[in-house]
N, C-alpha and C positions, 0 to 999 in steps of 0.2 A: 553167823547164821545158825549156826549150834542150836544156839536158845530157842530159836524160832519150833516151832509144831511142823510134825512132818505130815505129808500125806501123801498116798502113792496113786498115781495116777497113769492110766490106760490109753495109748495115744497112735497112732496109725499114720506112719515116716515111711519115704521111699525108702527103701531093700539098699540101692546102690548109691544113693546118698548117706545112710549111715553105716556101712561100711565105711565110706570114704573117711567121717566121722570119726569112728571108734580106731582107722590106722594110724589119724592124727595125735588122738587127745593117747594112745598107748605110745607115741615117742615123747609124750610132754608129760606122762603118768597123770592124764586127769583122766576124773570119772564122768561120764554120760550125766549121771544128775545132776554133779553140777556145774556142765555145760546149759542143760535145761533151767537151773535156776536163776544162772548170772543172765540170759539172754531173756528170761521173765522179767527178770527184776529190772532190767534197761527197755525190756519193753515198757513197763509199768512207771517207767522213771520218763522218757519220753512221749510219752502220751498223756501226764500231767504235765509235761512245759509246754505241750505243743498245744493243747486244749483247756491248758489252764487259763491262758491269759485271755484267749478270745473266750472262753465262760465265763472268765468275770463279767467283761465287756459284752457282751448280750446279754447275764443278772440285770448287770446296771441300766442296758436299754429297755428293758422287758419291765425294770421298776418304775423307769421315769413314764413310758408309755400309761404304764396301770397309772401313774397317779393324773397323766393328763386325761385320761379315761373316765377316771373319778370325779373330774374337775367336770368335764361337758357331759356326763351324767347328772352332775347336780350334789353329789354324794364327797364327803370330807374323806 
């Protein structure tokens, strides 16, 4: 993740949930950012398997419809 561009970012966490947080990740010696990044990047990694397949699959419905549309329109 090194190579990646950093950007710092402003964000508003329960008080007593990131304590609980920061007692944790300081008996594991990780840091808060990249706690926030690995739980980014699983976000972003599960919500393309999860919304990837069914977006293909309505692409594909939304194609075939247009073209029956086009057909009983009259239009190639």
């Amino acid at each position: 993740m090194n190579s990646k561009e950093k950007v710092r970012v402003n964000i508003t966490v329960d008080k007593e949930t990131l304590g609980k947080a920061r007692k944790k990740l300081y008996l594991f010696g990780g840091k808060l950012s990249t706690l926030f990044n690995r739980y980014l990047e699983e976000f972003v990694k599960s919500s393309e398997q999860d919304f990837g397949e069914a977006s293909l699959r309505l692409n594909e419905r939304l194609n075939e419809l247009d073209k029956r549309l086009k057909l009983v329109e009259g239009k190639k």
